[in-house]
Phi, psi and omega in degrees: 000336184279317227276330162292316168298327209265351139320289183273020190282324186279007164288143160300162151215105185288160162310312197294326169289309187306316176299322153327305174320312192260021166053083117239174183257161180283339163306291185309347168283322182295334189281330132339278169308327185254021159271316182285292200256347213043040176193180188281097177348307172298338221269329204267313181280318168304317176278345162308300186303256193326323158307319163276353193282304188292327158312290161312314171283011165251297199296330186198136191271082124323134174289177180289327201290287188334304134296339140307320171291322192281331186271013157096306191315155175264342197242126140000279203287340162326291172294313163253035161286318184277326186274301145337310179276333177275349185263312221054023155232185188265174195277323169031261174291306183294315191281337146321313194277336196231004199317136146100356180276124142336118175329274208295034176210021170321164071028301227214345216269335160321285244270333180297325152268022174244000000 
């Protein structure tokens, strides 16, 4: 199932396909998945979608709308509330601090998956 979000993250991805994927009914899958990761399967897809978003705003200058579309979000303003509460700057503000930085040496792109 992760190998499927990091495929398919600029994808919708329902609950109800994952819990398939993994031979579950979908309760039993969330109460799983959060036994395991300590968080919500969306909670885990969100922070992909925002890993790679943080990824896109160093490597290419892309606009931010543009890239929020490509990392699976539907909304703007979504994305960038989920990018504010998991960075704590706006995507903006990151792409200011870090445009043209290598993923692996960003100010802050470590710290979003741990």
């Amino acid at each position: 199932m992760f190998s499927f979000v990091q495929e398919h993250y600029n994808q919708e991805i329902k609950l109800d396909q994952v819990a398939t994927l993994a031979n579950f009914g979908v309760g039993a899958f969330c109460r799983f998945f959060k036994s395991i990761t300590n968080q919500t399967f969306f909670e885990y897809l969100n922070k992909v979608r925002i890993s790679m978003a943080c990824r896109k705003l160093v490597e290419r200058d892309a606009s931010i709308e543009m890239i929020c579309y490509e990392c699976g979000f539907n909304t703007l303003s979504n994305f960038n509330r989920l990018f504010r509460r998991t960075t704590g700057m706006t995507p903006s503000d990151y792409k200011k601090v870090n445009f043209n930085v290598p993923a692996y040496t960003s100010v802050l792109h470590e710290n979003y998956m741990s």
